[in-house]
C-alpha positions in Angstrom: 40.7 -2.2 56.0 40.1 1.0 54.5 44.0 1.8 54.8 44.6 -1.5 52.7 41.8 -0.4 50.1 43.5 2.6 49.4 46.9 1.3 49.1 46.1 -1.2 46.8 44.1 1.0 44.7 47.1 3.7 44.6 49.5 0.3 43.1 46.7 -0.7 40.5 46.5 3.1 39.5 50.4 3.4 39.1 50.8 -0.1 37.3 48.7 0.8 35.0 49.8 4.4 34.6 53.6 3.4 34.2 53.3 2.5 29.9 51.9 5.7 30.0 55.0 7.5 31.4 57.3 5.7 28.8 58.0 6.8 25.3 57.5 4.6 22.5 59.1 1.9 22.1 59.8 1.7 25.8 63.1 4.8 25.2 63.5 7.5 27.5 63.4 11.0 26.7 61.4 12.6 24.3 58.9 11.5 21.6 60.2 12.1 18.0 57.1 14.2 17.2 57.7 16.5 20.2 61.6 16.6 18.4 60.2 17.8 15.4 58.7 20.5 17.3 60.8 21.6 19.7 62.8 24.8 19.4 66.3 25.8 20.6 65.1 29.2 21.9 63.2 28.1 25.6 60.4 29.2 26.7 62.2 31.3 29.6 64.6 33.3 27.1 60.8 34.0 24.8 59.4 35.2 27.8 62.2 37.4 29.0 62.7 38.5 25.5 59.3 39.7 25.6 59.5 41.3 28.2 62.6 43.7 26.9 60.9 44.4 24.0 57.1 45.5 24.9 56.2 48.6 24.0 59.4 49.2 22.0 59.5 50.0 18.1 59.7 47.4 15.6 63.4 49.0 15.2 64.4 48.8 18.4 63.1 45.2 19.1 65.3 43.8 16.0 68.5 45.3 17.3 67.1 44.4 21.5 66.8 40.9 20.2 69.7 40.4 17.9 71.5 41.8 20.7 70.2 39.1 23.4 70.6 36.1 21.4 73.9 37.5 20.1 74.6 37.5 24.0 73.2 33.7 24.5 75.1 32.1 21.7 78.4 33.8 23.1 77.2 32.6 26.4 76.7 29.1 25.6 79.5 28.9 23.0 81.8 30.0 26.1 79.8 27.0 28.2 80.9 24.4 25.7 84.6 25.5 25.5 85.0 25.4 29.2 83.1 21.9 29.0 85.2 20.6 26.3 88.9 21.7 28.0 87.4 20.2 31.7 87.2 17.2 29.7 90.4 17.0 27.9 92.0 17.9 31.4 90.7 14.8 32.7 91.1 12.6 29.7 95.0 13.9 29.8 95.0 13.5 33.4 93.5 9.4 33.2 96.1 9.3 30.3 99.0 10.3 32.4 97.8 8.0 34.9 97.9 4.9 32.6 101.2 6.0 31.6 102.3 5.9 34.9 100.9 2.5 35.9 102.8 1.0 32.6 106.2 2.1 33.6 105.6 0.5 36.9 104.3 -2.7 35.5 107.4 -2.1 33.2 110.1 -1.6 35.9 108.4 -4.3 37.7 108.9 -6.8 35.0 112.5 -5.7 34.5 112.6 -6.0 38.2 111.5 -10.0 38.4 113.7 -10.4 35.7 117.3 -9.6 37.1 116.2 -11.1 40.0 115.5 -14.8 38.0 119.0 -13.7 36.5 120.7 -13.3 39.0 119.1 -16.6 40.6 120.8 -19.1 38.2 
């Protein structure tokens, strides 16, 4: 009995917990006030940034900085070109593909056709 008690009470507690899980409006993702706040830089390159630069100069905290985010936007700008040319490979791949399936369907057609020809 108590085993039955305790399940339903864990399925009343996660039915009524589930609106609370969804964004408004029922989306996924993120509110549009936590948009508004977020920022590009994450927490984990802030924290690792602070960690270069404590107990360095005001100096040499500009140029560490400008030198690591300098280093990050290479970094992801070398992400998204290998991104984008994986998916041009594939899109001319899928093209060539369809290309290849129309000249069968071509020949094919050609194909049935001599033989009705050739018929009468």
């Amino acid at each position: 009995m108590k085993k039955l008690i305790l399940v339903l009470t864990a399925l009343v507690f996660l039915a009524i917990s589930t609106p609370v899980f969804s964004a408004e409006g029922g989306k996924k993702g993120a509110s549009s006030k936590a948009q508004e706040q977020a920022s590009q830089r994450s927490i984990f390159n802030r924290v690792g940034d602070w960690f270069a630069t404590v107990g360095k100069s005001k100096e040499e905290k500009k140029k560490i900085l400008n030198e690591r985010k300098q280093k990050k936007t290479q970094e992801k700008t070398a992400k998204k070109t290998e991104k984008m040319q994986k998916k041009a490979e594939v899109e001319a791949e899928q093209a060539r593909e369809k290309a290849a399936e129309k000249a069968k369907e071509k020949a094919k057609k050609m194909e049935e056709k001599e033989k009705g020809q050739s018929m009468k």
